[in-house]
C-alpha positions, 0 to 999 in steps of 0.5 A: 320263133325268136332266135338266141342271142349269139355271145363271142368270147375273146381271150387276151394275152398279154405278153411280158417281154422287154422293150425292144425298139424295133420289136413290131409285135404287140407288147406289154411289159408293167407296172416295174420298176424303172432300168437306167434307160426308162430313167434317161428316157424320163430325164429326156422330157423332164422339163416338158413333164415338168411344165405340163405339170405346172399348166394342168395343176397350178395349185401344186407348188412350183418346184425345181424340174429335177424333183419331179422322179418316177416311181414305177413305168409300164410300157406298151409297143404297139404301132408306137411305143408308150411309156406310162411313168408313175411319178411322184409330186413335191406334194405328195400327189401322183400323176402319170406322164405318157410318153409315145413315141412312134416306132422309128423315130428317134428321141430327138428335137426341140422342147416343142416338139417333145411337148407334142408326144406326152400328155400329163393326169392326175392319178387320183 
């Protein structure tokens, strides 16, 4: 006789909390609007976002780095923290840059090694 299937439920919660840099617990807080600190966070790796642009998309028009400004931000802290930014292209095209950052680690060092922690896609 054949046995019924067993079916597990899980529940997700999702919390919304503000981004606290050594916050350990999972969390996420988005789609927002942006605060001065996304935006600095943003200005930071602008010149990386801005040439993975340029690499990933070559048929955009190639536009001054500072043009390139977010729209909205959602964020997650998990073992690192991730910064999801919507940002609007001189073209009108959308992409999301991807900001993660492991916990603990300061925002600092070269381009190089700013380029290694965003990853840039078109939102279609």
């Amino acid at each position: 006789m054949s046995q019924p299937e067993s079916t597990t439920t899980a529940t997700v919660k999702t919390t919304h909390v503000r981004y606290e840099p050594n916050n350990a617990s999972e969390t996420t807080l988005g789609p927002r609007d942006l605060t001065e600190s996304d935006r600095d966070l943003f200005k930071a790796f602008q010149s990386a976002i801005a040439d993975q642009v340029r690499e990933h998309f070559p048929d955009l028009p190639a536009s001054d780095d500072s043009k390139l400004e977010p729209i909205s931000v959602c964020t997650e802290v998990k073992t690192d923290s991730r910064f999801y930014f919507q940002v609007q292209l001189p073209n009108g095209h959308h992409v999301r840059a991807s900001i993660i950052q492991p916990l603990g680690i300061p925002i600092e060092g070269s381009k190089i090694e700013r380029e290694k922690m965003i990853h840039v896609e078109l939102i279609q």
